[in-house]
C-alpha positions as CSV (number, residue, x, y, z in Angstrom):
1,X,-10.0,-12.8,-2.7
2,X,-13.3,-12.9,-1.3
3,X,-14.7,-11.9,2.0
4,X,-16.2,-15.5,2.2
5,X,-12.9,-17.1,1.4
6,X,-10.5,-14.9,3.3
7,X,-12.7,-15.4,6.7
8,X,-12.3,-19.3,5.8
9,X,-8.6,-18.9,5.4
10,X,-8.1,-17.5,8.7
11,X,-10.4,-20.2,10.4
12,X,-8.2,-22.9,8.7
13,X,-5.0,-21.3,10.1
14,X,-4.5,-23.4,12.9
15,X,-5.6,-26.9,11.2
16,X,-2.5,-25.8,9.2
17,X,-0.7,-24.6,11.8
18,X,-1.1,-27.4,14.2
19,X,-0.7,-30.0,11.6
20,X,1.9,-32.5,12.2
21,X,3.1,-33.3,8.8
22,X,2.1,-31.4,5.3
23,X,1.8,-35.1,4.0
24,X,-0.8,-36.0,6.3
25,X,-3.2,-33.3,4.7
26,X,-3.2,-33.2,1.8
27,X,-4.8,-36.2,-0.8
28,X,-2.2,-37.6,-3.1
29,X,-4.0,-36.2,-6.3
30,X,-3.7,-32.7,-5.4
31,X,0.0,-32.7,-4.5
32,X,2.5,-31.5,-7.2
33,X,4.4,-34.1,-9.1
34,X,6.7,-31.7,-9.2
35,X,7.6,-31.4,-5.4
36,X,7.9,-35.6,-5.1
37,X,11.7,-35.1,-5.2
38,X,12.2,-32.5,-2.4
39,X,11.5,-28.6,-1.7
40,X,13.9,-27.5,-5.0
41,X,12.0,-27.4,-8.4
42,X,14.9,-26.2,-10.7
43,X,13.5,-25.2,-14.0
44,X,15.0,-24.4,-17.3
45,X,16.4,-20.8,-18.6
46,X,13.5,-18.7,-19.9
47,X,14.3,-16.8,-22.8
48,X,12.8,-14.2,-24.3
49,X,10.0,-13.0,-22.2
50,X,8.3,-10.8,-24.6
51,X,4.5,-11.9,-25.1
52,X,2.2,-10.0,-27.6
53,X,-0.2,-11.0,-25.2
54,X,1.2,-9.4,-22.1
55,X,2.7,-6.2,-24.0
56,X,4.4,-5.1,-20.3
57,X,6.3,-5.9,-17.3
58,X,4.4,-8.2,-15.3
59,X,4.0,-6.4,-12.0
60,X,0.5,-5.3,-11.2
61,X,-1.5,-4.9,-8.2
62,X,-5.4,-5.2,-7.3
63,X,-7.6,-2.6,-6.5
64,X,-11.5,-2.2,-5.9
65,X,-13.9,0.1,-7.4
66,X,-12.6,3.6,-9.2
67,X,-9.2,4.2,-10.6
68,X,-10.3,7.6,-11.7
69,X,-7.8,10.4,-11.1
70,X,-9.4,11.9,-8.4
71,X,-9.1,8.6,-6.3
72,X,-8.1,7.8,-3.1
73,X,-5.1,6.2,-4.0
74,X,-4.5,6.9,-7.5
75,X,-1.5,9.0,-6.8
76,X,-0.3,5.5,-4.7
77,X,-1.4,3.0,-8.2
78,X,0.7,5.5,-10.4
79,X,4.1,6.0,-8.3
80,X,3.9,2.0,-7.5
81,X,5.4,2.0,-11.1
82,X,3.0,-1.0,-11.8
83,X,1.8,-2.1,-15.1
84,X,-1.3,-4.0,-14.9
85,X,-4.2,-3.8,-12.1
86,X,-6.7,-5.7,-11.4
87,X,-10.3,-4.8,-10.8
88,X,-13.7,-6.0,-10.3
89,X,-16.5,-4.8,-12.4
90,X,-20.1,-5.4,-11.2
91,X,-22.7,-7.2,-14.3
92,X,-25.7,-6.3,-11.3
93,X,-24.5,-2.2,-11.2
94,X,-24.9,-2.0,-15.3
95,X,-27.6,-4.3,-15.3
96,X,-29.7,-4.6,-12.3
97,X,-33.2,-5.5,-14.6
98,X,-33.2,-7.4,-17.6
99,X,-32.7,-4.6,-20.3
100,X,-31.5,-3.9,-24.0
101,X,-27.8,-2.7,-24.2
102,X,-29.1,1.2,-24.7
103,X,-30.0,0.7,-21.0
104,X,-27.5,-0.3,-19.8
105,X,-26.0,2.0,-16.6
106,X,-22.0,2.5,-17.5
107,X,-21.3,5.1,-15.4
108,X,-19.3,2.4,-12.1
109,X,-17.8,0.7,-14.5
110,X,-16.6,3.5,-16.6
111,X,-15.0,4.6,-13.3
112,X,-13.2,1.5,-12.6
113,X,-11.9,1.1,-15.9
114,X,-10.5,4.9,-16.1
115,X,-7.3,3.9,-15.5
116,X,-6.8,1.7,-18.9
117,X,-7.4,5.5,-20.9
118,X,-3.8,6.8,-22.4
119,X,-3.9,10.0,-20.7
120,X,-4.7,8.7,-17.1
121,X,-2.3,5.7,-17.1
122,X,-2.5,3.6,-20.0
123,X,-2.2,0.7,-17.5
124,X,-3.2,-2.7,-18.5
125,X,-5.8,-3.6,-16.4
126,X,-7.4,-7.3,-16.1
127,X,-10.9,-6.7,-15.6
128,X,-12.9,-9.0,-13.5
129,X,-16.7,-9.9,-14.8
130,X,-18.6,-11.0,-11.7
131,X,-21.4,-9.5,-9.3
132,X,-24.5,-11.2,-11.4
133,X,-27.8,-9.5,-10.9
134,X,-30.6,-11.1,-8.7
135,X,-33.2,-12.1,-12.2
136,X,-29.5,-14.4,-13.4
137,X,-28.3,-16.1,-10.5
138,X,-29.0,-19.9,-10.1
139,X,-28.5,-19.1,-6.4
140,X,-30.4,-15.9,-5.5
141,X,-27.9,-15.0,-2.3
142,X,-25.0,-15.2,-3.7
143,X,-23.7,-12.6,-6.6
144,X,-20.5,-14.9,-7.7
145,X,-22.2,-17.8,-8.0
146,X,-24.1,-19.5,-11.6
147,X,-26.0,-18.2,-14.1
148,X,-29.3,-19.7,-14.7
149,X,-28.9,-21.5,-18.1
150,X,-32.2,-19.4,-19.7
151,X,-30.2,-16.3,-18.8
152,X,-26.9,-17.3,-20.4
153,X,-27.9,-15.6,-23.8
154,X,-28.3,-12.4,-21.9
155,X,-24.9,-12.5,-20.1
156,X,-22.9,-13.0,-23.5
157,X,-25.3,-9.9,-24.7
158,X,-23.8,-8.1,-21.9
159,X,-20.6,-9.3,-22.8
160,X,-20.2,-8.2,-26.0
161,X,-21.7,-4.7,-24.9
162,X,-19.1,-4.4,-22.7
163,X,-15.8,-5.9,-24.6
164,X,-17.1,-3.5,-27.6
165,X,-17.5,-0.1,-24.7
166,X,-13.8,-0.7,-24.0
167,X,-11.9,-2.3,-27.4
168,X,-10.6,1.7,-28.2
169,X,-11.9,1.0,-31.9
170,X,-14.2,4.4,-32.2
171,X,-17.0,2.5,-32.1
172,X,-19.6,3.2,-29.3
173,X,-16.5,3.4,-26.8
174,X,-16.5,4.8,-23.4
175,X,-15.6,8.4,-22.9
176,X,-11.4,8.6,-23.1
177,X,-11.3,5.4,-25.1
178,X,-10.1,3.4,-22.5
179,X,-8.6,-0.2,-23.5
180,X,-9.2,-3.0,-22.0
181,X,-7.4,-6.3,-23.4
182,X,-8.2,-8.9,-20.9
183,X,-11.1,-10.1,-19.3
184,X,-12.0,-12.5,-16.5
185,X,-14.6,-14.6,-15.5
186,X,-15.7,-14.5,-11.6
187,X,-13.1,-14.3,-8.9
188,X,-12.1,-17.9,-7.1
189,X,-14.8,-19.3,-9.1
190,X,-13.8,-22.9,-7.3
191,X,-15.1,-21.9,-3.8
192,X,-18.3,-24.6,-2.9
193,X,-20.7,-22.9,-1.0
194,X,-23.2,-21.1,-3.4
195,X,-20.4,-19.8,-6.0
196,X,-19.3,-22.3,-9.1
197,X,-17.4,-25.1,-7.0
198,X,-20.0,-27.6,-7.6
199,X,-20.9,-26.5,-10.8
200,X,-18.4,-27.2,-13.5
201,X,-20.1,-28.0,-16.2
202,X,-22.2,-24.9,-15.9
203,X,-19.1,-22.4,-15.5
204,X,-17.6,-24.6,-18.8
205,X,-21.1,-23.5,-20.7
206,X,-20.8,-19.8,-19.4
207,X,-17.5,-19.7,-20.7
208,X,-18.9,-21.3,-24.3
209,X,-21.1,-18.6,-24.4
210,X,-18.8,-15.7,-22.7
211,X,-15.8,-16.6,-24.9
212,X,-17.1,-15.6,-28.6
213,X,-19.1,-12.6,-27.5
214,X,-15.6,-11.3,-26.2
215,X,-14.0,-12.3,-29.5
216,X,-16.9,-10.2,-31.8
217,X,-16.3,-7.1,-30.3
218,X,-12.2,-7.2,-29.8
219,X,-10.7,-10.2,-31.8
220,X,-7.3,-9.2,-29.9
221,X,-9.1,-9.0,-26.4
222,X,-7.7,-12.4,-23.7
223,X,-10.1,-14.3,-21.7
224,X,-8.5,-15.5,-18.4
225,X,-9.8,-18.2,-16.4
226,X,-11.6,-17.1,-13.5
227,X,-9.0,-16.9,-10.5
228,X,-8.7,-20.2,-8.6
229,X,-7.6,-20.6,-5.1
230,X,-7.4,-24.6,-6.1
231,X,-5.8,-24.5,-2.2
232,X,-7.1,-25.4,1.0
233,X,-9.6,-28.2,-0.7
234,X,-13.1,-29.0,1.1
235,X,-11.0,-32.6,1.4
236,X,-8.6,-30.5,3.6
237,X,-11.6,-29.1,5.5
238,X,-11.3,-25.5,3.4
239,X,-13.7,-23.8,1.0
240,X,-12.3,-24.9,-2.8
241,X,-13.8,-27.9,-4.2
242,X,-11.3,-30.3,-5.5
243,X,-12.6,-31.5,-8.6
244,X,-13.7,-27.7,-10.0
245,X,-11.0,-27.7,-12.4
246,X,-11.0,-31.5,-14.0
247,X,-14.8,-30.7,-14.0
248,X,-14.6,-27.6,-16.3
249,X,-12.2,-28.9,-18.5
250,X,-13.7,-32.7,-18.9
251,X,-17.0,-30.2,-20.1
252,X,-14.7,-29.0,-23.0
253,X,-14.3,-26.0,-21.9
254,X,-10.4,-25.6,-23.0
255,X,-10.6,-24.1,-26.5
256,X,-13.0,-21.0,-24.2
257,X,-10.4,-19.4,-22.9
258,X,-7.1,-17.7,-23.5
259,X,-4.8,-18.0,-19.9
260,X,-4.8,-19.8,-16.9
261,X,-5.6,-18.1,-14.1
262,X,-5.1,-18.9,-10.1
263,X,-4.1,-17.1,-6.7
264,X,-1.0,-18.3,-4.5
265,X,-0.6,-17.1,-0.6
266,X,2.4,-18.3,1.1
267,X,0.2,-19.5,3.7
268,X,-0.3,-23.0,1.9
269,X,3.1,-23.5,1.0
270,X,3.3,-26.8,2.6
271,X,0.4,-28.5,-0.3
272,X,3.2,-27.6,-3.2
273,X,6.5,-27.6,-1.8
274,X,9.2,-26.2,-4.1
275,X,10.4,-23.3,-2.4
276,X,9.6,-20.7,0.1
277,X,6.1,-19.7,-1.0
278,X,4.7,-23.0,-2.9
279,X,4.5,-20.7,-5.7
280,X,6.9,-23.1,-7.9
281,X,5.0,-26.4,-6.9
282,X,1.8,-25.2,-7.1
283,X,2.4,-23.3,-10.9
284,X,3.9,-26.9,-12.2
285,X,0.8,-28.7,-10.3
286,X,-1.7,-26.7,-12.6
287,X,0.3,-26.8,-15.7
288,X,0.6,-30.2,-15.6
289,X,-3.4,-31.1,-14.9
290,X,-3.6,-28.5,-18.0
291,X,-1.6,-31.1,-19.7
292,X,-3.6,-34.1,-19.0
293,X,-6.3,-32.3,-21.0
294,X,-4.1,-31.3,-23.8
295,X,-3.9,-27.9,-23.0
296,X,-0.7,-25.4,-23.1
297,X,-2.0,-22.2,-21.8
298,X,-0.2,-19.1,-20.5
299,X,-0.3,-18.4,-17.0
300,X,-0.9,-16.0,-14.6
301,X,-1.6,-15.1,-10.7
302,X,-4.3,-12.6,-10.3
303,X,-3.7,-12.7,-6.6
304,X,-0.3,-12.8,-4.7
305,X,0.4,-11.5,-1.2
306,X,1.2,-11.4,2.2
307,X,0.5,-8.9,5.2
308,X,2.5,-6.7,7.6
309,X,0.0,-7.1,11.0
310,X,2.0,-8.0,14.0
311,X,-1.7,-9.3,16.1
312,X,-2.8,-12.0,13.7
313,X,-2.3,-15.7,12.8
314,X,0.4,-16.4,11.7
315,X,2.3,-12.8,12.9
316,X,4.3,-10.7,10.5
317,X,5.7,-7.8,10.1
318,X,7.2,-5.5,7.6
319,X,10.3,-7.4,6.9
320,X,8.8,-10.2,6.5
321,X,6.4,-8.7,4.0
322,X,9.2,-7.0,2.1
323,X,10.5,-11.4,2.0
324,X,7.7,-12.6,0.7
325,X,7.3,-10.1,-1.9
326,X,10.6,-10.5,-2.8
327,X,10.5,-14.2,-3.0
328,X,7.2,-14.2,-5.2
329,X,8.3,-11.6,-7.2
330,X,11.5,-13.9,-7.8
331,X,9.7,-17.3,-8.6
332,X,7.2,-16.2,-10.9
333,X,9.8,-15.1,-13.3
334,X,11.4,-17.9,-13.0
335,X,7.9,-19.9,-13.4
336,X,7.1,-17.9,-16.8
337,X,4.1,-16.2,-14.5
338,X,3.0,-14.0,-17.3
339,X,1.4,-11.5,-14.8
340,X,1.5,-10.8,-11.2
341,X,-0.9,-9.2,-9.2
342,X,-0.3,-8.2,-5.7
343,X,-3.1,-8.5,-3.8
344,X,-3.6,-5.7,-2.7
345,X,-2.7,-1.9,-3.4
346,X,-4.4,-0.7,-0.3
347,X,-4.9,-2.4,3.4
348,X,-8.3,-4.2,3.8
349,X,-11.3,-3.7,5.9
350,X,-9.6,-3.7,9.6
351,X,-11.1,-7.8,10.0
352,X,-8.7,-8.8,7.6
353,X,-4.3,-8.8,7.8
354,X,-2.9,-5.8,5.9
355,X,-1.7,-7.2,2.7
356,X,-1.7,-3.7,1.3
357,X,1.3,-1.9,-0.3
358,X,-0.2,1.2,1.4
359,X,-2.4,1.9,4.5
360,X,-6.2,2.9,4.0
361,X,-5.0,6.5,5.6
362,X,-6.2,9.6,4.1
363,X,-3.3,10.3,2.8
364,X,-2.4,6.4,2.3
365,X,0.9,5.8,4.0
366,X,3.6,4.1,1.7
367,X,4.8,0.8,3.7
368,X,8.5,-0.5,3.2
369,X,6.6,-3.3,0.8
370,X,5.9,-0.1,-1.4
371,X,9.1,0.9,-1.5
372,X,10.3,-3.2,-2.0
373,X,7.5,-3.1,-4.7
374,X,8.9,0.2,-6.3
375,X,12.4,-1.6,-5.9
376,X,11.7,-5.1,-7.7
377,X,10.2,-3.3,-10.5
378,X,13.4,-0.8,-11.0
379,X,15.5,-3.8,-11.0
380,X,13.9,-6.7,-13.0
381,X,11.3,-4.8,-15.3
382,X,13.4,-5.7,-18.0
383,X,14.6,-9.4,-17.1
384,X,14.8,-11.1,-20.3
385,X,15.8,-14.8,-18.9
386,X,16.3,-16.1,-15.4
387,X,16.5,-19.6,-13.8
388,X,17.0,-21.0,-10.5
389,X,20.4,-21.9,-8.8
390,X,21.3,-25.7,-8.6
391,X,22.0,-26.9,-5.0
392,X,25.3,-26.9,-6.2
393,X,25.9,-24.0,-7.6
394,X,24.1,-22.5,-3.6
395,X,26.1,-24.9,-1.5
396,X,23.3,-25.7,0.6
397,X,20.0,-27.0,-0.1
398,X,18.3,-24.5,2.5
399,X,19.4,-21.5,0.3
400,X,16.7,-20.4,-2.4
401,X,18.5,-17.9,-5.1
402,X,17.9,-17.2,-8.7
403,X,19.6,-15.4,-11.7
404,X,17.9,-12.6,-13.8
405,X,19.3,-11.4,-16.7
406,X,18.2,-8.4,-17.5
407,X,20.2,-7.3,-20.3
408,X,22.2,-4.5,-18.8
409,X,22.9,-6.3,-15.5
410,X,22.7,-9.6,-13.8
411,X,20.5,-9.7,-10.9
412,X,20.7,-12.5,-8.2
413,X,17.9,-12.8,-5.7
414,X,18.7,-15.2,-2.4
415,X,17.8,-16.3,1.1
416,X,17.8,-19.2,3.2
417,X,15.0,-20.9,4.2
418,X,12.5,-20.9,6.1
419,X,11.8,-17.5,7.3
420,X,13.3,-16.5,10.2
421,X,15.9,-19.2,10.3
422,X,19.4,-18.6,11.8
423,X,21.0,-20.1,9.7
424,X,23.8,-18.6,7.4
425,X,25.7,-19.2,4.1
426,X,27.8,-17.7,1.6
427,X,27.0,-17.8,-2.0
428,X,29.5,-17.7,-4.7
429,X,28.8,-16.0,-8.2
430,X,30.6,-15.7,-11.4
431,X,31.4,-12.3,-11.0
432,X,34.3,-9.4,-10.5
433,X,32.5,-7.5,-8.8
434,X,29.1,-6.7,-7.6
435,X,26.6,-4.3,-5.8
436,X,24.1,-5.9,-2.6
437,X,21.2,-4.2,-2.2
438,X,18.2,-5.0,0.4
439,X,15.0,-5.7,-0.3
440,X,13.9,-1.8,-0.5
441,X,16.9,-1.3,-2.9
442,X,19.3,0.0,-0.1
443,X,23.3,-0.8,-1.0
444,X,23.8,-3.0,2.2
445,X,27.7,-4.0,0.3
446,X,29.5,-4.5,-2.3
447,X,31.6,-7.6,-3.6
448,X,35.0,-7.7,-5.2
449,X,36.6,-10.5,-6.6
450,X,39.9,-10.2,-4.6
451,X,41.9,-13.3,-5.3
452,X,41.3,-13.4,-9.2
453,X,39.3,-16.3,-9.1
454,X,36.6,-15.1,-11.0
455,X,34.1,-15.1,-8.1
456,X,32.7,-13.2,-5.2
457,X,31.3,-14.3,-2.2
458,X,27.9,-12.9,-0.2
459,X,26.4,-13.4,3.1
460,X,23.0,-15.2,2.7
461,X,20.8,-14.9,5.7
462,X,16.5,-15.2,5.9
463,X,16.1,-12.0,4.6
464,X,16.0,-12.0,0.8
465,X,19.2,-9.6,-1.3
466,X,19.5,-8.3,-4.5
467,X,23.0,-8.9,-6.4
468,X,23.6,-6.5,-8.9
469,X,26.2,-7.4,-11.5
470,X,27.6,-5.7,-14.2
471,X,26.1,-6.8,-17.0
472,X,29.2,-7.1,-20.0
C-alpha cells in the first residue's frame, strides 16, 4: 500500500461510513455477480492444495527494505513461522543513470532479497519491481508511475539482469545464492493520479516486454500482476480507476503474466459482500472479469490487513485485529488464495493505523495478532481441502464458519456477524468430540458428544474459534 493511497483511504472513511446503503455507491459493473444473492458465497470443496507454483503454505507477510540477519525485525519475520514475504525492490537505487548491467549498484537490493538465501531463511519472497528512475518515468514526480515507451528496452535489460542475479543457477548470482521465484510489477498499479491508472495499454506493453526477459534468465520464475486495490473506484470518489483492469487485458496483455494479483482491506467490505471481510466477493468479482477475457489465472493477495489503533477511523483494537486475521486467514483458503500477505510485519509510520503484527519498538513488541498469526499457521499450514458451511448446516444466516481439513485434524473456524454483534448461536458439528481454541490458540473448551448423536454443540459469538477435531 502506498502512502498516496493509504492517506486517500482514510479521507474516504467517512463517505463510507456515512453512506446510507452499500448499493447506493457502488456502479453496477463493479459489484460481484457473486454477492447478487445475499452476503453467503458458498463455494465448492478444494482439494488438493499443492501448487508447484506456490511450493509452501500460503501465509506471508510484507516488509520494507532489508531482511538481512542483522535487521530490525528479522528475529520477528523468522518466529512469525511465515513462508513468503513480500518486499519492494527500488529499479532507481540499482539504476539511477542509464548504464550497462556491469554498473549496475546491487548492494539495496541484495539486502532486501537476503532473506530468499537457504541459510538465512529460505523464505519465498515475492519481490516487488517498482521505484523507476527519473531519465524512465513518463511522469517525472512520480516513481510508480509509466515508463516512457523509448525506455522500455532498458527496463526489460534490467529485468533480465536482475531475474538472472537471483535464479540460484551459478551463474552471475548474488552473494548466498538467494532465490527468488516470483516477481511483480509496481504496487497498486490501478491508482489514477500519476501511477498506471490511466494508462493501460502502456502497463500491458511493459508487461510484453517485462514478461520474457523474466522467462530468459529463470524459465521457472512467476510474474504476478502488479497488486490492485481495484476498490474504492475514482466513480466512488477514491483513487483506483475503474477501467485499469479491462484496459490492460483488452491490450492483450493476458498471455504476460503468470498470477493475478490484488489487495483486500475489510474496510470495503460493503462493494463485494460475501462475508465478513468482502474477501469472497471481491476474489469471485476478479476471477470472473478474468473470465470474460478468457483467462484462468492463479490468485493471490499481496496485501491483507487490519489495525489494532483505538484513536482512528473506524476504532479497533486487538481483538478485533486478532477477528479479522482470523476471518481472512479463513476465506482465502476457502477462495483457493494461493498466497497471503499480511500487510504488514511491522506498525507503520505513526500517520497511519497499526496494521503491524509487531510494534516499530526497539525491541519490536509481539502484539496478540502475532501470536493469532503464529496460531493460524500451527493449525491450518497443512489444510489440504476446506469449504464453507451452508446456512443450514450453521443454523443461522448471520454465522460465518468453515471446515479445513488438514489431514490429521478437522479444523472449524466460526463467528457471527458483524463484528461486535450480540448476537449468539450454537453450531453443531459431526463430531465425538472436540477441542475450542481462541483466536491466539488458547483451549477456551472442549466438546463431547454426550447423547450419542454423533454431534457436538459450540457457542458462536463475534469473536472468531478454532474447532479442533480429531482427525480419524
Amino acid at each position: 500500500m502506498t502512502r498516496f493511497s493509504l492517506f486517500c483511504l482514510l479521507c474516504g472513511i467517512f463517505l463510507l461510513l456515512l453512506s446510507s446503503s452499500p448499493a447506493d455507491q457502488i456502479a453496477p459493473e463493479n459489484v460481484a455477480a457473486a454477492s447478487s444473492a445475499g452476503n453467503s458465497i458458498y463455494l465448492p470443496v478444494i482439494f488438493n492444495r499443492y501448487d508447484p507454483q506456490f511450493p509452501a503454505p500460503m501465509f506471508g507477510v510484507q516488509v520494507y527494505g532489508s531482511t538481512e540477519e542483522s535487521g530490525k525485525y528479522y528475529p520477528s519475520l523468522i518466529g512469525s513461522q511465515t513462508s513468503w514475504v513480500r518486499v519492494n525492490l527500488s529499479w532507481m537505487n540499482v539504476e539511477p543513470v542509464n548504464e550497462e548491467p556491469a554498473n549496475y549498484f546491487w548492494t539495496q537490493m541484495d539486502k532486501a532479497l537476503s532473506a530468499a538465501r537457504s541459510d538465512k531463511g529460505g523464505l519465498q519472497l515475492i519481490a516487488v519491481i517498482d521505484d523507476s528512475p527519473v531519465w524512465a518515468r513518463l511522469n517525472p514526480d512520480d516513481a510508480g508511475g509509466p515508463i516512457k515507451s523509448e525506455t522500455l528496452a532498458d527496463f526489460g535489460e534490467f529485468v533480465e539482469a536482475l531475474v538472472e542475479r537471483y535464479d540460484g543457477d551459478g551463474y552471475e548470482d548474488a552473494p548466498g545464492n538467494p532465490v527468488v521465484r516470483h516477481w511483480e510489477f509496481y504496487n497498486e498499479p490501478d491508482v489514477g493520479y500519476n501511477r498506471w491508472g490511466y494508462y493501460g495499454a502502456e502497463y500491458a506493453s511493459m508487461l510484453q516486454i517485462a514478461y520474457p526477459a523474466v522467462k530468459r534468465s529463470d524459465p521457472l520464475a512467476q510474474v504476478l500482476f502488479g497488486g490492485l486495490g481495484y476498490d474504492w473506484f475514482e466513480s466512488q470518489g477514491g483513487p483506483f480507476v475503474d477501467s485499469f483492469l479491462d484496459d490492460v487485458l483488452t491490450a492483450g496483455s493476458g498471455d504476460f503474466f503468470d498470477i493475478m494479483n490484488f489487495h483486500l482491506y475489510p474496510l470495503f467490505e460493503p462493494n463485494w459482500g460475501g462475508g465478513s471481510t468482502g474477501l469472497l466477493g471481491k476474489t469471485a468479482a476478479i476471477r470472473e472479469k478474468l473470465a470474460e477475457y478468457g483467462l484462468e489465472k492463479p490468485v493471490v493477495i499481496t496485501e491483507a490487513g487490519w489495525h489494532n489503533s483505538p484513536d482512528t477511523i473506524p476504532s479497533s483494537s486487538d481483538e478485533e485485529q486478532v477477528a479479522r486475521l482470523v476471518q481472512i486467514v479463513s476465506q482465502s483458503f476457502t477462495a483457493d488464495v494461493k498466497v497471503l500477505i499480511w500487510w504488514m510485519l511491522w506498525d507503520p509510520p505513526s500517520y497511519l493505523p497499526d496494521y503491524g503484527l509487531v510494534t516499530d519498538d526497539s525491541p519490536p513488541v509481539p502484539k496478540e495478532a502475532y501470536t493469532a498469526y503464529q496460531t493460524a499457521v500451527s493449525l491450518l499450514a497443512n489444510t489440504q481441502s476446506t469449504r464453507q458451511l451452508t446456512d443450514t448446516e450453521t443454523g443461522a444466516n448471520a454465522m460465518e464458519a468453515y471446515r479445513m481439513d488438514t489431514g490429521n485434524t478437522v479444523v472449524y473456524t466460526a463467528w457471527m456477524n458483524p463484528y461486535n454483534t450480540t448476537e449468539v448461536k450454537p453450531l453443531r458439528i459431526p463430531a465425538a468430540s472436540a477441542t475450542i481454541l481462541d483466536g491466539v490458540g488458547n483451549t477456551i473448551g472442549t466438546a463431547v458428544d454426550s447423547d450419542g448423536d454423533g454431534y457436538i454443540t459450540v457457542t458462536i459469538t463475534d469473536q472468531p474459534i478454532y474447532v479442533q477435531v480429531p482427525g480419524p
